[in-house]
N, C-alpha and C positions, 0 to 999 in steps of 0.2 A: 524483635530481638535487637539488640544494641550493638553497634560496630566490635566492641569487645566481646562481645557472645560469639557475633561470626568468626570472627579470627578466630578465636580459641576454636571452636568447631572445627575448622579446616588445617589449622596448626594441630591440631591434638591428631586428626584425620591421617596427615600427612607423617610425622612422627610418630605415628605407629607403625603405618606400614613400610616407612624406612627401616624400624628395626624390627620386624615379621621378616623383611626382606634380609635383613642383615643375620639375623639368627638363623635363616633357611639358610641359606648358602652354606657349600662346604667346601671346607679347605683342613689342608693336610694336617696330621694328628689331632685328628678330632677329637672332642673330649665332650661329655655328656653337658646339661643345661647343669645341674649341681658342680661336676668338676668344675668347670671354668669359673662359678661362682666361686668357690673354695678357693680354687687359686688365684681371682681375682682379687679377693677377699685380702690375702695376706698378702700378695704382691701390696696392695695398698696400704693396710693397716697393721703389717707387720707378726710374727710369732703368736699364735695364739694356742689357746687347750681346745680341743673338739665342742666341747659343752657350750664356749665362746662364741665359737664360731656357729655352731647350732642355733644359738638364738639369734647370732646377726642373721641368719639366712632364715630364720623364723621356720625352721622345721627338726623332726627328734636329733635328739643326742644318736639314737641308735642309726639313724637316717644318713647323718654327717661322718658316724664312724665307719660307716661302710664305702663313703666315697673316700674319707681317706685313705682307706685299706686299699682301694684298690689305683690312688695318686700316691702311695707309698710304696706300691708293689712296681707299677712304673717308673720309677725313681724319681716324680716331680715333689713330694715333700719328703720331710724325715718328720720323726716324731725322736723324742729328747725328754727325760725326765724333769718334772718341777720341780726345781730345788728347793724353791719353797713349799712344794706339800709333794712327797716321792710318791703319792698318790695319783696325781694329775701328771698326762704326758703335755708337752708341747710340741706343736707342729708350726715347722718354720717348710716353706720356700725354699727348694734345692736349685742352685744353677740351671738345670733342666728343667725343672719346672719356673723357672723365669722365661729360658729360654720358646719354650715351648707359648708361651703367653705371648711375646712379642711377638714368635714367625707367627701366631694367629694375628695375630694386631695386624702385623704388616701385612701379611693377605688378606685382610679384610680392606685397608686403606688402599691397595691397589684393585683390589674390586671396585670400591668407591670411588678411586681415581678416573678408574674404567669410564664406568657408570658417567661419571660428569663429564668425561672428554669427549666421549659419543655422543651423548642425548640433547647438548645445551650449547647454545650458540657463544660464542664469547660477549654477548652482549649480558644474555640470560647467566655465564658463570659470572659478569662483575654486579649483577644484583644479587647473586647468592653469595658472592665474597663481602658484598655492603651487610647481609644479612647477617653474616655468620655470628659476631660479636653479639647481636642484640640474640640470639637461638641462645649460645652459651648462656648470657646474664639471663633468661627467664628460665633454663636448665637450674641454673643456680639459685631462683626464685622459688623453687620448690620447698 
Protein backbone atom coordinates (compact mmCIF):
# COMPACT_ATOMS: atom_id res chain seq x y z
CA UNK A 1 0.00 0.00 0.00
CA UNK A 2 1.41 3.50 -0.96
CA UNK A 3 1.94 6.32 1.74
CA UNK A 4 -1.18 7.90 0.10
CA UNK A 5 -3.27 4.72 0.48
CA UNK A 6 -2.40 4.86 4.22
CA UNK A 7 -3.19 8.34 4.99
CA UNK A 8 -6.34 8.12 3.21
CA UNK A 9 -7.13 5.05 5.31
CA UNK A 10 -6.70 6.64 8.56
CA UNK A 11 -7.82 10.34 7.33
CA UNK A 12 -10.95 8.73 5.93
CA UNK A 13 -11.00 6.57 9.43
CA UNK A 14 -10.71 9.42 11.50
CA UNK A 15 -13.29 11.86 9.62
CA UNK A 16 -15.70 9.61 10.04
CA UNK A 17 -15.81 9.01 13.35
CA UNK A 18 -15.44 12.89 14.05
CA UNK A 19 -18.68 13.26 12.41
CA UNK A 20 -20.58 9.86 13.80
CA UNK A 21 -19.33 11.57 16.79
CA UNK A 22 -20.65 14.99 15.87
CA UNK A 23 -24.07 13.85 14.58
CA UNK A 24 -24.63 11.61 17.97
CA UNK A 25 -24.22 14.32 20.31
CA UNK A 26 -27.26 16.33 21.47
CA UNK A 27 -27.77 19.63 21.84
CA UNK A 28 -30.89 21.73 22.44
CA UNK A 29 -33.76 22.11 19.70
CA UNK A 30 -32.90 19.11 18.15
CA UNK A 31 -34.05 18.82 14.70
CA UNK A 32 -34.25 15.33 12.84
CA UNK A 33 -30.97 14.19 10.13
CA UNK A 34 -33.52 15.62 7.11
CA UNK A 35 -34.63 18.99 9.01
CA UNK A 36 -31.20 20.29 9.49
CA UNK A 37 -30.52 19.16 6.05
CA UNK A 38 -33.40 21.20 4.70
CA UNK A 39 -32.45 23.96 6.80
CA UNK A 40 -28.87 23.66 6.05
CA UNK A 41 -29.84 23.53 2.57
CA UNK A 42 -31.25 27.04 2.31
CA UNK A 43 -29.42 28.68 4.90
CA UNK A 44 -26.68 27.99 2.12
CA UNK A 45 -28.19 28.07 -1.07
CA UNK A 46 -30.92 30.22 -0.51
CA UNK A 47 -35.22 30.01 -1.34
CA UNK A 48 -36.07 27.23 -2.98
CA UNK A 49 -39.56 25.03 -4.17
CA UNK A 50 -39.70 21.45 -2.16
CA UNK A 51 -39.22 19.46 -5.42
CA UNK A 52 -35.67 21.44 -5.51
CA UNK A 53 -34.78 20.82 -2.52
CA UNK A 54 -35.85 17.02 -2.88
CA UNK A 55 -33.51 16.32 -5.35
CA UNK A 56 -30.55 18.32 -3.65
CA UNK A 57 -31.02 16.05 -0.64
CA UNK A 58 -31.55 13.00 -3.35
CA UNK A 59 -34.91 11.80 -1.66
CA UNK A 60 -39.11 11.99 -2.79
CA UNK A 61 -40.79 15.14 -3.29
CA UNK A 62 -43.41 13.63 -0.84
CA UNK A 63 -40.39 12.89 1.75
CA UNK A 64 -39.15 16.67 1.69
CA UNK A 65 -42.88 17.84 1.85
CA UNK A 66 -43.33 16.50 4.96
CA UNK A 67 -40.23 17.75 6.84
CA UNK A 68 -41.26 20.97 5.63
CA UNK A 69 -44.70 20.67 7.06
CA UNK A 70 -43.43 20.01 9.92
CA UNK A 71 -40.17 23.07 9.80
CA UNK A 72 -43.18 25.21 8.92
CA UNK A 73 -45.28 24.17 11.68
CA UNK A 74 -42.35 25.15 13.98
CA UNK A 75 -41.86 28.49 12.41
CA UNK A 76 -38.20 27.75 11.07
CA UNK A 77 -39.39 28.15 7.20
CA UNK A 78 -42.38 29.83 5.50
CA UNK A 79 -43.52 28.71 2.17
CA UNK A 80 -44.47 31.82 -0.35
CA UNK A 81 -46.05 31.36 -3.78
CA UNK A 82 -43.97 31.16 -7.34
CA UNK A 83 -44.65 33.94 -9.01
CA UNK A 84 -43.59 32.63 -11.70
CA UNK A 85 -45.67 29.38 -11.78
CA UNK A 86 -48.62 30.03 -8.75
CA UNK A 87 -48.37 26.37 -8.88
CA UNK A 88 -45.06 25.84 -7.16
CA UNK A 89 -44.72 27.20 -3.31
CA UNK A 90 -41.26 28.47 -2.24
CA UNK A 91 -39.58 27.92 0.84
CA UNK A 92 -37.29 30.51 2.24
CA UNK A 93 -35.45 30.39 5.93
CA UNK A 94 -37.48 32.32 8.67
CA UNK A 95 -35.18 34.25 11.38
CA UNK A 96 -35.89 31.23 13.65
CA UNK A 97 -34.96 28.92 11.50
CA UNK A 98 -31.51 30.81 11.09
CA UNK A 99 -31.42 31.13 14.39
CA UNK A 100 -32.03 27.83 15.47
CA UNK A 101 -29.02 26.65 12.97
CA UNK A 102 -26.54 28.76 14.43
CA UNK A 103 -27.32 27.95 18.40
CA UNK A 104 -26.77 24.29 16.89
CA UNK A 105 -23.54 25.39 15.11
CA UNK A 106 -22.55 27.09 18.23
CA UNK A 107 -23.10 24.13 20.44
CA UNK A 108 -21.70 21.87 18.51
CA UNK A 109 -18.17 24.13 18.27
CA UNK A 110 -18.17 24.39 21.84
CA UNK A 111 -18.46 20.73 22.24
CA UNK A 112 -15.52 20.61 19.82
CA UNK A 113 -13.90 23.37 21.67
CA UNK A 114 -14.45 21.07 24.73
CA UNK A 115 -13.19 18.07 23.14
CA UNK A 116 -9.79 19.76 22.04
CA UNK A 117 -9.13 21.59 25.34
CA UNK A 118 -9.28 18.42 27.39
CA UNK A 119 -7.93 15.60 25.22
CA UNK A 120 -4.69 17.31 23.47
CA UNK A 121 -1.69 18.90 24.89
CA UNK A 122 -0.84 22.27 23.50
CA UNK A 123 1.87 20.85 21.53
CA UNK A 124 -0.67 18.18 19.87
CA UNK A 125 -3.44 21.42 19.43
CA UNK A 126 -0.45 23.36 17.30
CA UNK A 127 -0.09 20.26 14.99
CA UNK A 128 -3.87 20.17 14.57
CA UNK A 129 -3.92 24.00 14.04
CA UNK A 130 -0.84 23.35 11.19
CA UNK A 131 -3.19 20.71 9.99
CA UNK A 132 -6.31 22.39 9.77
CA UNK A 133 -5.88 24.39 6.36
CA UNK A 134 -4.51 21.40 4.54
CA UNK A 135 -8.26 19.13 6.22
CA UNK A 136 -10.24 22.21 4.69
CA UNK A 137 -8.34 22.11 0.98
CA UNK A 138 -8.75 18.13 0.58
CA UNK A 139 -12.60 18.85 1.98
CA UNK A 140 -12.59 21.01 -0.99
CA UNK A 141 -10.79 18.41 -3.12
CA UNK A 142 -13.89 16.47 -3.27
Amino acid sequence: MSAPDELAVTLYGAVSLIARRLRQSQVTAELSLPERSALSRLDRDGPATTAALARAEQITPQAMSTTISGLSARGFVIRTPDPADGRQMIVSLTPEGSEVLRARRDARMRQFAESLGSGFSPEELAVLKKAAPLLERLGQTF
